[in-house]
N, C-alpha and C positions, 0 to 999 in steps of 0.2 A: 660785021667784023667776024672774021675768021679766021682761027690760025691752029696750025695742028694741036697745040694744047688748050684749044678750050674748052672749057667744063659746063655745062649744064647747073643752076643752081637755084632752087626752089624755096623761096623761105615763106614759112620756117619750116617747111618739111623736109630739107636735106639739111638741117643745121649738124645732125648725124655724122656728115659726108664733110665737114670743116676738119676733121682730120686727117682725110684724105688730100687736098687741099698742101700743092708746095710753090714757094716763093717762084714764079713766075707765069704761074698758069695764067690763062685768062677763061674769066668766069662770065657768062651770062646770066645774068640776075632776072628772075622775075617772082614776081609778090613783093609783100608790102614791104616800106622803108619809110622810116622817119625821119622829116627833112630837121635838124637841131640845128644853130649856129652858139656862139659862146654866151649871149647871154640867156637863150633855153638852157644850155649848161647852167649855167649859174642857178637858175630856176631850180632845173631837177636834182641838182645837188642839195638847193635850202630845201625843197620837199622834201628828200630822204632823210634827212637831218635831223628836222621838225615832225617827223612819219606822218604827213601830210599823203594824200590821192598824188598820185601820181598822174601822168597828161596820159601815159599807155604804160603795159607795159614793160615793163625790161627785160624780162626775163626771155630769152630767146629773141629780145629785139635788134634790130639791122637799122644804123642809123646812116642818113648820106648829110655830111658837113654842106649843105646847102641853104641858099637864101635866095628860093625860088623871085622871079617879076611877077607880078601882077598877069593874068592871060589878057591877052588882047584879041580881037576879030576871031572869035568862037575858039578861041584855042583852050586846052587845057588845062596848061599851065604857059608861063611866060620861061624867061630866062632861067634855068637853073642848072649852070656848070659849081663844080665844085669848090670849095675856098678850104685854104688853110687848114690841117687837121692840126698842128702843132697848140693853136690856140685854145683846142679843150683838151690839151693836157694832164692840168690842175683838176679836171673834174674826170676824167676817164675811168681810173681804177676805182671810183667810187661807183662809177655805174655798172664796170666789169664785176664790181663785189655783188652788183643785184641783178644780172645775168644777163646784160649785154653780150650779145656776142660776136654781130657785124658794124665795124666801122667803115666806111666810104669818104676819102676825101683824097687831097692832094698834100702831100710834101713827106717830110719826114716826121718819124715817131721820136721823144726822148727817151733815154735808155730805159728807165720807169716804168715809161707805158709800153716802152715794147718789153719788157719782162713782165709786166701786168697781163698783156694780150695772151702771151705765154702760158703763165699759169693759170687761166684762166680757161682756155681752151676757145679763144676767140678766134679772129682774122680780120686782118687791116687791108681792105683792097684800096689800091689807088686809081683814083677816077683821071682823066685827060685834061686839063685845064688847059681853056681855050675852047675846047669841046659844045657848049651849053645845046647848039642847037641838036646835036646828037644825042642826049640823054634826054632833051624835050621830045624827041618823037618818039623814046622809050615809055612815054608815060601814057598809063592809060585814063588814071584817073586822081585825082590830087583835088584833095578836102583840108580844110581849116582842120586843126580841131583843140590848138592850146597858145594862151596868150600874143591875141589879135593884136593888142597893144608895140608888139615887137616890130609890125609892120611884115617887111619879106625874110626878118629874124624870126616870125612866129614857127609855131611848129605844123607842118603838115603832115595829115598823110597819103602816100603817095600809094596807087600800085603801078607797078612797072612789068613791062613784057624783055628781055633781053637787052636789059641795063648791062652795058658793057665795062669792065672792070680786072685789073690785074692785082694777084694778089703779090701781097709786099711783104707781110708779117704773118707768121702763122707759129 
């Protein structure tokens, strides 16, 4: 993908450059990103709550709302297009308070979280839904590393080469 505003983005080395960053650029993303769905939310909210270990972490982290398949025939990862951001919500400005800074998903933000994202000095890119097998050949390498239990809700991590993404919120 290529289109005359796309940006270059390295994390966490250009998290710097998120304020350069205007509502329709498109970004290529590569380094690491945390795959979370809602109930790793749930998870990392009772952690910080409890000041429990954390799974990684937050501070400078890039999460993608994802719930990778399973890899099949040598692959490195399976299915993982984007779902829903609407539904960590509830838990977002509690992870932007301990320095989240990149969200990745699909749909719309509530007012909340998009004034959270705001003063917080993050960015919301929106991933293509529909998309999955294009963000699987983004990935280079994709490891367990919190609560197996959740199935393809657990959390991964991923690195990616030119994970493709527009940003929506900034």
């Amino acid at each position: 993908m290529k289109l005359d505003n796309t940006k270059k983005l390295t994390l966490s080395a250009d998290l710097a450059h998120i304020k350069d960053l205007r509502v329709g650029d498109v970004v290529l993303i590569s380094g690491t990103l945390y795959t979370a769905r809602d109930q790793a939310h749930r998870r990392i909210a009772a952690a910080i709550d409890s000041g429990d270990e954390l799974p990684f972490p937050l501070d400078g982290a890039a999460i993608y709302y994802c719930g990778p398949t399973p890899a099949t025939n040598g692959q490195i990862i399976g299915s993982c297009g984007p779902t829903t951001s609407a539904r960590m919500d509830g838990y977002t400005p509690k992870l932007l308070d301990n320095g989240l800074k990149v969200m990745i998903g699909k749909g719309a933000r509530s007012d909340s979280v998009t004034q959270a994202i705001r003063d917080h000095g993050a960015v919301y890119l929106s991933a293509i839904g529909g998309a999955a097998a294009l963000y699987q050949s983004t990935v280079r390498s994709c490891k367990l590393i919190a609560y197996p239990a959740l199935g393809c809700e657990a959390i991964y991590q991923l690195t990616v080469q030119d994970f493709p993404a527009v940003v929506t919120i900034v």
